[in-house]
C-alpha positions as MATLAB code, in Angstrom:
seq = 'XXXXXXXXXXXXXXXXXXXXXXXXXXXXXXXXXXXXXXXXXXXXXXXXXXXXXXXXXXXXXXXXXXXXXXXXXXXXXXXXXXXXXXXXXXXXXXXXXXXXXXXXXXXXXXXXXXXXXXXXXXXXXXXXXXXXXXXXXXXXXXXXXXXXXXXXXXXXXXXXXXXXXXXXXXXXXXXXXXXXXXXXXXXXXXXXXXXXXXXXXXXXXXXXXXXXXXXXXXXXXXXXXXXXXXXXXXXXXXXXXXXXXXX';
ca = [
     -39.617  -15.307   26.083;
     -36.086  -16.161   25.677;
     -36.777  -17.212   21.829;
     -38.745  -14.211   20.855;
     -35.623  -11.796   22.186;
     -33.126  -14.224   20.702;
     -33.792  -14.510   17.038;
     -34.242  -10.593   16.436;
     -31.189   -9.930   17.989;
     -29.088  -12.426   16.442;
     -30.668  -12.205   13.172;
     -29.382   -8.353   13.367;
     -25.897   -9.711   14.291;
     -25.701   -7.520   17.540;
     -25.774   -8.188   21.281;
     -29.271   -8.110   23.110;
     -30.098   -4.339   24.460;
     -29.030   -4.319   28.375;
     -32.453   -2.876   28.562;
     -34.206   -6.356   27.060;
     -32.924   -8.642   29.430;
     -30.602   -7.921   32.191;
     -27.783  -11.213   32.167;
     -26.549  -11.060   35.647;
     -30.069  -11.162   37.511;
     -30.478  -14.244   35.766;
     -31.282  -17.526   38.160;
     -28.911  -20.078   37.127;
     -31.967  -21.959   35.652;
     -32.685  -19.310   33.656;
     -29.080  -18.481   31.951;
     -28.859  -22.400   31.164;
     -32.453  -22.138   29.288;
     -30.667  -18.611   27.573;
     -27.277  -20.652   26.941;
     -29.886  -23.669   24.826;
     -32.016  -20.992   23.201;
     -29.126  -19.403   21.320;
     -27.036  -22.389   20.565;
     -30.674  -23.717   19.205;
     -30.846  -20.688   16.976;
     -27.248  -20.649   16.110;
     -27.187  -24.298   14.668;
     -30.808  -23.693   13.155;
     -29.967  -20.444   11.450;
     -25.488  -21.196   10.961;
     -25.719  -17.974    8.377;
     -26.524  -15.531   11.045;
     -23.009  -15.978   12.346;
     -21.594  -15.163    8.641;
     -23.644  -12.531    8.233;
     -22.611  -11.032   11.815;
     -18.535  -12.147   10.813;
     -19.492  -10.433    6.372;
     -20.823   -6.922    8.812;
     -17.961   -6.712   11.459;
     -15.174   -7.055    8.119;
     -17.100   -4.457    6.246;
     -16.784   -1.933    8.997;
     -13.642   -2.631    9.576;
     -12.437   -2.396    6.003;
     -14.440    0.798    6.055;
     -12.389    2.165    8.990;
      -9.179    1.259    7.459;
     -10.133    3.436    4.249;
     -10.801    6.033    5.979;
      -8.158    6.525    8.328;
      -5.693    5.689    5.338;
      -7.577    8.585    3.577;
      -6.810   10.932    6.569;
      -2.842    9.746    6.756;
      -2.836   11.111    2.522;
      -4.443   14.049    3.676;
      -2.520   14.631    6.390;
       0.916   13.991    4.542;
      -0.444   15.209    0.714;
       2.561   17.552    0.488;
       5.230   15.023    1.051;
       3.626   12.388   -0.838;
       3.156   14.127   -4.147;
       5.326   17.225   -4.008;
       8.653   16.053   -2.008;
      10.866   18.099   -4.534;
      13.383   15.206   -5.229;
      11.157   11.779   -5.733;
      11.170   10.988   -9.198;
       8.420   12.298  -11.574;
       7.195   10.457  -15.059;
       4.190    9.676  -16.989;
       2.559   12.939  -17.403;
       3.977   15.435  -15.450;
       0.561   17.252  -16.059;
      -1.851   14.421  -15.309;
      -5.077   14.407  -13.971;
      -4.226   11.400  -11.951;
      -1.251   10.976   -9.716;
      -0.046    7.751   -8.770;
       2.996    7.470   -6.360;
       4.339    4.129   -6.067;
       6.817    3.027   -2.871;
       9.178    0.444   -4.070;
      12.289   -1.744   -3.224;
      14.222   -2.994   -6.432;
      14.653   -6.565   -4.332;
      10.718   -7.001   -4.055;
       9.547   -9.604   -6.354;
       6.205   -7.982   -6.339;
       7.478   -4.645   -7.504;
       9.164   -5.820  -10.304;
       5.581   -7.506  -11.375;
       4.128   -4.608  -10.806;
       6.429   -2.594  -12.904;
       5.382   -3.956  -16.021;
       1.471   -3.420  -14.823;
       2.593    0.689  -14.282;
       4.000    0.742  -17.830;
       1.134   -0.603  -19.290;
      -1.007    1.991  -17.291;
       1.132    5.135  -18.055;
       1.118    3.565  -22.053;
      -2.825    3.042  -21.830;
      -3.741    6.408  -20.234;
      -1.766    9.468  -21.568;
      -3.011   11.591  -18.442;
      -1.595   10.029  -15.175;
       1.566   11.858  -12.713;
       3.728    8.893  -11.852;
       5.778    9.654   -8.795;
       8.334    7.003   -7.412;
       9.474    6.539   -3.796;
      12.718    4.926   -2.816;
      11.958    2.447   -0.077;
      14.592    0.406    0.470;
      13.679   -2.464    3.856;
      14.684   -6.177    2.173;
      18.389   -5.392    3.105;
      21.720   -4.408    2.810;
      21.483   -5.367   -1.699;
      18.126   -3.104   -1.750;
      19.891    0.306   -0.145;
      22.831   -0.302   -2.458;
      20.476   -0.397   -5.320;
      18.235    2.205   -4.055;
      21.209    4.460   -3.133;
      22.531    3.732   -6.629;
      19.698    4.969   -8.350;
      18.968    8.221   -6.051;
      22.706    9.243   -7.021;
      22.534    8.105  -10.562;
      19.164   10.985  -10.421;
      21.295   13.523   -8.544;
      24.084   13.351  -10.946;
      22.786   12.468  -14.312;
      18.937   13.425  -14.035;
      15.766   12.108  -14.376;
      16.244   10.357  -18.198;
      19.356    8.522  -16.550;
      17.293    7.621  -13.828;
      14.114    6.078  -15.433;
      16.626    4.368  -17.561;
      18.351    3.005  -14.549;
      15.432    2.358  -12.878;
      13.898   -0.055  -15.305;
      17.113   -1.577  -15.608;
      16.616   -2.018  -11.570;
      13.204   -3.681  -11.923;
      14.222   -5.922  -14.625;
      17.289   -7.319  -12.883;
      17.512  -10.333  -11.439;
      20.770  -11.291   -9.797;
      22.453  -10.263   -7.160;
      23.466   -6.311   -6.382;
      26.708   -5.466   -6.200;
      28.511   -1.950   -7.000;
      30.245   -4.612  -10.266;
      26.790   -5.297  -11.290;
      25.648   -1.471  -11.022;
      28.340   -0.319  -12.568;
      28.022   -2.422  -15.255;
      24.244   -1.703  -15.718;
      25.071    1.903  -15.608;
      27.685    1.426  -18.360;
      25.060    0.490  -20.773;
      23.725    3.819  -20.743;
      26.636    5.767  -20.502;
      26.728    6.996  -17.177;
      29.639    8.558  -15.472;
      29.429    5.473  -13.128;
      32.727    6.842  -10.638;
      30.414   10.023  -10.225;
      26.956    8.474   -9.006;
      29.698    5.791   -6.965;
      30.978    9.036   -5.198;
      27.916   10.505   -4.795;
      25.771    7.094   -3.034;
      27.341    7.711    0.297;
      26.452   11.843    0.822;
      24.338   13.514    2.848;
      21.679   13.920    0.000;
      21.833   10.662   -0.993;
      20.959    9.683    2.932;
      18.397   12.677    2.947;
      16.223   11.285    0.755;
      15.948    8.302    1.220;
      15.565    8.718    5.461;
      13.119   11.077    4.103;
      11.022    8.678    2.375;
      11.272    6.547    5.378;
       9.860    9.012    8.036;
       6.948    9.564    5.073;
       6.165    5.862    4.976;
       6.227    5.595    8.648;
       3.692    8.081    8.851;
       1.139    6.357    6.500;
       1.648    3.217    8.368;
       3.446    1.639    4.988;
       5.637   -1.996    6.429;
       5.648   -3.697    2.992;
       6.443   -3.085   -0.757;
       4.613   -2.227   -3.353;
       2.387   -0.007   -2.281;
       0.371    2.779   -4.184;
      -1.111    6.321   -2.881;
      -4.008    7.024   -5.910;
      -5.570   10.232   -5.439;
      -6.909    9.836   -1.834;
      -6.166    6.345   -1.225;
      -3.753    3.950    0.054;
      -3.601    0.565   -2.030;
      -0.949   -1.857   -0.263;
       0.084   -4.991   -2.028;
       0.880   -5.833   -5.807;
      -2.193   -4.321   -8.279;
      -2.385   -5.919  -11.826;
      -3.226   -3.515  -14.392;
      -7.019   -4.080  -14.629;
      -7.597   -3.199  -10.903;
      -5.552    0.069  -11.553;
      -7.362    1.273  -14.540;
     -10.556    0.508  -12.662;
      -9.267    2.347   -9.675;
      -8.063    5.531  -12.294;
     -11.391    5.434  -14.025;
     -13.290    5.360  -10.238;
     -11.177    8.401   -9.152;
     -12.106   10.431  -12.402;
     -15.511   10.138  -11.825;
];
């Protein structure tokens, strides 16, 4: 008896129906007998466990998508029409991919060069970049740097800046900013004024409530279309993810 009810049930990776056989009105003969039968099975049939352990992930993966699909639908406005966040690729694209970033994140800078190749490949994707500034006191000088640099000198200044930022590699100061902004001609005593106002602050706090709200602790992470992708993507994943979205 015990056996027959044991196999289907583990085989199917759920618990026994409460209906099937009632645990607590077992004698204590009887639960010992039930205790063999399934450590019997389990060692027999080891896979069953997997397969329960492969199901359980699955769903839970599955959950996770779709609640992170509900937090982009729930914030779409702020994520990919804030009204100050950078905008480049093509401003028209079919695609929009919004990428939160910290300019101390070794990952970010690796995944800058796999977003260049992506915007280069594919003419028809919205890039959007989100100053998120948490690996300390160096990344909000650089991130507050660059949000100023955009204020004052505009977007061209910024992207410049920007992939100056990702390609750096020592440590931020206002003499190393300054003397990365002096490359491209920037009025650097302007954007220097201009890193401690209340826009400045704004926008990044902003960006900070926003990435509270879609649960976002770590840098990089992308919003594609409808879905969150947290962690570093290389460049085939992405195009796979662009061509998925299209259809």
């Amino acid at each position: 008896m015990f056996t027959r009810l044991i196999a289907p049930a583990l085989a199917l990776g759920v618990a026994l129906p409460v209906a099937a056989m009632d645990l607590k009105a077992l004698t204590d003969e009887e639960r010992a007998l039930f205790r063999a039968e399934v450590r019997s099975y389990l060692m027999e049939n080891p896979q069953v466990i997997m397969d329960a352990v492969d199901k359980l992930q699955a769903q839970q993966a599955n959950a996770e998508a779709q609640a992170d699909q509900t937090l982009v639908s729930d914030n779409a406005e702020a994520i990919f029409n804030d009204g100050y966040s950078f905008v480049g690729g093509n401003p028209d694209g079919d695609i929009t991919l919004v990428e939160f970033l910290d300019y101390r994140c070794g990952y970010c800078k690796r995944a800058h060069a796999e977003v260049a190749k992506l915007l280069e490949t594919d003419g028809n994707i919205r890039l959007i970049i989100k100053e998120f500034p948490i690996l300390g006191d160096q990344s909000v000088l650089a991130s507050r740097f660059a949000v100023a640099t955009k204020q004052v000198a505009g977007d061209d200044s910024y992207e410049a800046l920007h992939d100056a930022l990702m390609s750096f590699n020592g440590d931020v100061s206002m003499p190393a900013l300054r003397r990365l902004a002096n490359t491209f001609g920037l009025d650097t005593d302007a954007i220097e004024a201009r890193m401690g106002s209340e826009e400045v602050t704004r926008e990044i706090a902003e960006t900070r409530a926003l990435a509270q709200a879609l649960r976002i602790s770590g840098t990089p992470t992308f919003v594609m279309h409808d879905e969150l992708l947290r962690g570093y993507l290389p460049y085939d994943q992405m195009l796979a993810i662009v061509e998925e979205k299209r259809g």
